[in-house]
Wavefront OBJ file of the C-alpha trace (Angstrom):
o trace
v 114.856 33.156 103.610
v 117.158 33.295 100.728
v 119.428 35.752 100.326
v 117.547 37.018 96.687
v 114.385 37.244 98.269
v 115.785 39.278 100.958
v 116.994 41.674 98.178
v 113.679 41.473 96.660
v 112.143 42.334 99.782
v 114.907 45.330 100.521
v 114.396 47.087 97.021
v 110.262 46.953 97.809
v 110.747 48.300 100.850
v 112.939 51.034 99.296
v 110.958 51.607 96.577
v 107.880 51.975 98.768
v 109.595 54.050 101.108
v 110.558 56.538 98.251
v 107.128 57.086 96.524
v 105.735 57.422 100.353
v 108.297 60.506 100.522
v 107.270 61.891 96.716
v 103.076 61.409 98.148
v 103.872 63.328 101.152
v 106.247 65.624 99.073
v 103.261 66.359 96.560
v 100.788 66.918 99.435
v 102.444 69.630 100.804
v 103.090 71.204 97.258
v 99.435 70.996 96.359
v 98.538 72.564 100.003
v 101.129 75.153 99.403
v 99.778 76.182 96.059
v 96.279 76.361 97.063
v 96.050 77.897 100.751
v 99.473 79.036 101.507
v 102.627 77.446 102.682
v 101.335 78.951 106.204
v 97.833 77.580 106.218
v 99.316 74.090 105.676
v 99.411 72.327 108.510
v 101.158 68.995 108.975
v 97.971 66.806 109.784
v 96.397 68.174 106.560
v 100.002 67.034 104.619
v 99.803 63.662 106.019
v 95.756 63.366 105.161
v 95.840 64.642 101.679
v 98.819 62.144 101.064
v 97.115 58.927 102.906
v 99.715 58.287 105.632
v 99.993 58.912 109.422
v 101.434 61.797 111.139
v 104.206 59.625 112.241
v 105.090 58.534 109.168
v 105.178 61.631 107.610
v 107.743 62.734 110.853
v 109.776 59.778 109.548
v 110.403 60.892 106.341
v 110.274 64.210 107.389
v 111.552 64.878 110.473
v 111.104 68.836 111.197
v 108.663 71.278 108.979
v 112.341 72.881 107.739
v 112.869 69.363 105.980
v 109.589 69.378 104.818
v 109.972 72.360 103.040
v 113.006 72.072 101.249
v 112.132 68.789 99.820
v 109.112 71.035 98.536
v 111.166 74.043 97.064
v 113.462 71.289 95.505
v 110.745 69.314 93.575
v 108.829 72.049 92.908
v 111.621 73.824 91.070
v 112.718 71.317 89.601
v 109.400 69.987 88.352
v 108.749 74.398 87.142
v 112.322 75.095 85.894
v 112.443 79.391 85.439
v 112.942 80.547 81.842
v 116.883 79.871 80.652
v 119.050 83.007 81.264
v 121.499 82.381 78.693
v 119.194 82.472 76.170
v 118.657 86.049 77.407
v 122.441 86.564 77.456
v 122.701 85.647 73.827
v 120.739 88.171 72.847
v 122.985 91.408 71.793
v 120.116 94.070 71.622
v 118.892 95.122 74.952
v 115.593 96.174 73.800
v 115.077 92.736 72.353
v 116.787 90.851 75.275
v 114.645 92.727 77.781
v 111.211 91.958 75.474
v 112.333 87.925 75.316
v 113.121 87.939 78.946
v 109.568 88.779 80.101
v 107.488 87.405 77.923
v 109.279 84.111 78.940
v 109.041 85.266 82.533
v 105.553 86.390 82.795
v 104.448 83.340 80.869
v 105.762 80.991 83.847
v 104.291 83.906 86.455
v 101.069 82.590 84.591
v 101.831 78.839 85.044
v 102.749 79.303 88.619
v 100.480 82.461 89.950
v 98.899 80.290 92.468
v 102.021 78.782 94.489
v 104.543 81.878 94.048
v 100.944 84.271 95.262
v 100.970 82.162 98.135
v 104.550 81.654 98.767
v 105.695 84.901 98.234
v 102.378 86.431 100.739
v 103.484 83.567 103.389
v 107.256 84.457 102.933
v 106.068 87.624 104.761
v 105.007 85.509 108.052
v 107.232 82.590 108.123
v 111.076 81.965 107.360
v 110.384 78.429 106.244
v 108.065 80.185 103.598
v 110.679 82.892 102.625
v 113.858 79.984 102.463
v 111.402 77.355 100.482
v 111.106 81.190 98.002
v 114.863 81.843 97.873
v 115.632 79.919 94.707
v 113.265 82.360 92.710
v 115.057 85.544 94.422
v 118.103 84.107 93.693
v 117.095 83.645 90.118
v 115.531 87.484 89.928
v 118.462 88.671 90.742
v 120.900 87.201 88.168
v 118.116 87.400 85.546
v 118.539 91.970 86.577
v 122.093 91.226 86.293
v 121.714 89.982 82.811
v 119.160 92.562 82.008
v 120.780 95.716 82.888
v 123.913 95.128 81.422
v 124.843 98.372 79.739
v 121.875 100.390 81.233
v 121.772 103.355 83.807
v 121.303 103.007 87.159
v 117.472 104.351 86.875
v 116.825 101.670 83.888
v 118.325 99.014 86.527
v 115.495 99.909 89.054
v 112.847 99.793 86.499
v 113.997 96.182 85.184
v 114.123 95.385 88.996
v 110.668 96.313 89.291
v 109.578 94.683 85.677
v 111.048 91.160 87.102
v 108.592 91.663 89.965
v 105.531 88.810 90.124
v 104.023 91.363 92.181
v 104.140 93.590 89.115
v 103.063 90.739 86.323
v 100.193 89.776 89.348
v 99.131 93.375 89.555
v 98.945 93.724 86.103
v 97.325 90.328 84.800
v 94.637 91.267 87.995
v 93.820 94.799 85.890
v 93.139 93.002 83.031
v 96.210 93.269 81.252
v 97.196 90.409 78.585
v 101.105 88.832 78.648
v 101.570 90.362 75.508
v 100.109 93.990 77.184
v 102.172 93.699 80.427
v 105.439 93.432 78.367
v 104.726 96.187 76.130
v 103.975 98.263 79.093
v 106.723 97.485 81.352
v 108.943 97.521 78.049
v 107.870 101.014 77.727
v 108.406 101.545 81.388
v 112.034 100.461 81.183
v 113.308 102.085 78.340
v 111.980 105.661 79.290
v 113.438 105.261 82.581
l 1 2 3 4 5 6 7 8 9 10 11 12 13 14 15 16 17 18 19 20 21 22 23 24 25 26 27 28 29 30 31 32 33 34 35 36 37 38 39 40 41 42 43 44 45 46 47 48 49 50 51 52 53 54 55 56 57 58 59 60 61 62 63 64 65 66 67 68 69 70 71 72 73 74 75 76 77 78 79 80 81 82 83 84 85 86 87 88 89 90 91 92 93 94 95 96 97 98 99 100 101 102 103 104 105 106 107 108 109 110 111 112 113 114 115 116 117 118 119 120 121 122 123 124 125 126 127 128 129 130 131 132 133 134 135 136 137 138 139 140 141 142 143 144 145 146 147 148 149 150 151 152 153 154 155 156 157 158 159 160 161 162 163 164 165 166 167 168 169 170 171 172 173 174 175 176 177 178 179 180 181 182 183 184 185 186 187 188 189 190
């Protein structure tokens, strides 16, 4: 064998081996968005992505793994509304109106996986770590929103970040465009 085709053969292998791992990647992403990150079992990943169980424990060797591959490439296929276009915006009022329209509008994209995530997170600590990058997010998107405000306004923007308040209030029949004039409202009479 010559040493090219050896090469040849090394980069198919690698190449093969990599969109095996993105298959089994999107399986569990799919599961995770439509019955829960803890109704997802393992033989269901490997089905739904054609491959064995053992070759799913060879790219993925423990459920933790499994899971933060997940949370990466699911955030960073959904990236979360930018913050410092928030920050650029002087006016509180206005900031605070940007920040969750463009917030509940990817709450609407993503209402199936962060329902199910955030429920599961509840139950399981793989399910609450694969969630952490959105907390993490919430909580320097309050940090740019109640910049100048009282304490009371800070709960209240706390509480307007909240998918669990966009969920409740897209499931009463309120419209984007509603739920931030509400929760608007809500704020700045805190």
């Amino acid at each position: 064998m010559s040493r090219e085709s050896r090469k040849y053969e090394l980069k198919k292998r690698a190449a093969d081996m990599a969109e095996t791992h993105q298959r089994i990647t999107e399986a569990a992403i799919e599961l995770h968005g439509t019955v829960g990150p803890s109704r997802t079992t393992l033989s269901a990943v490997a089905e739904r992505a054609g491959v064995e169980r053992r070759t799913l424990y060879r790219h993925f060797p423990t459920e933790a793994d499994l899971f933060a591959a997940c949370s990466a490439h699911y955030f960073t296929a959904n990236p979360m509304p930018d913050l410092d276009g928030w920050r650029a915006i002087r006016d509180p009022h206005e900031r605070l109106v940007r920040a969750l329209d463009e917030l509940y509008a990817y709450y609407e994209r993503n209402a199936p996986m962060f329902g199910n995530a955030l429920r599961d997170a509840e139950l399981s600590d793989l399910a609450r770590a694969a969630i952490a990058p959105l907390h993490e997010y919430l909580d320097e998107a309050a940090a740019v929103l109640v910049t100048g405000r009282r304490r009371l306004r800070a709960a209240a923007v706390r509480h307007a970040l909240a998918f669990f308040t966009w969920q409740s209030l897209a499931a009463n029949g309120a419209k984007r465009a509603d739920a931030v004039r509400l929760v608007t409202a809500l704020v700045e009479t805190a």
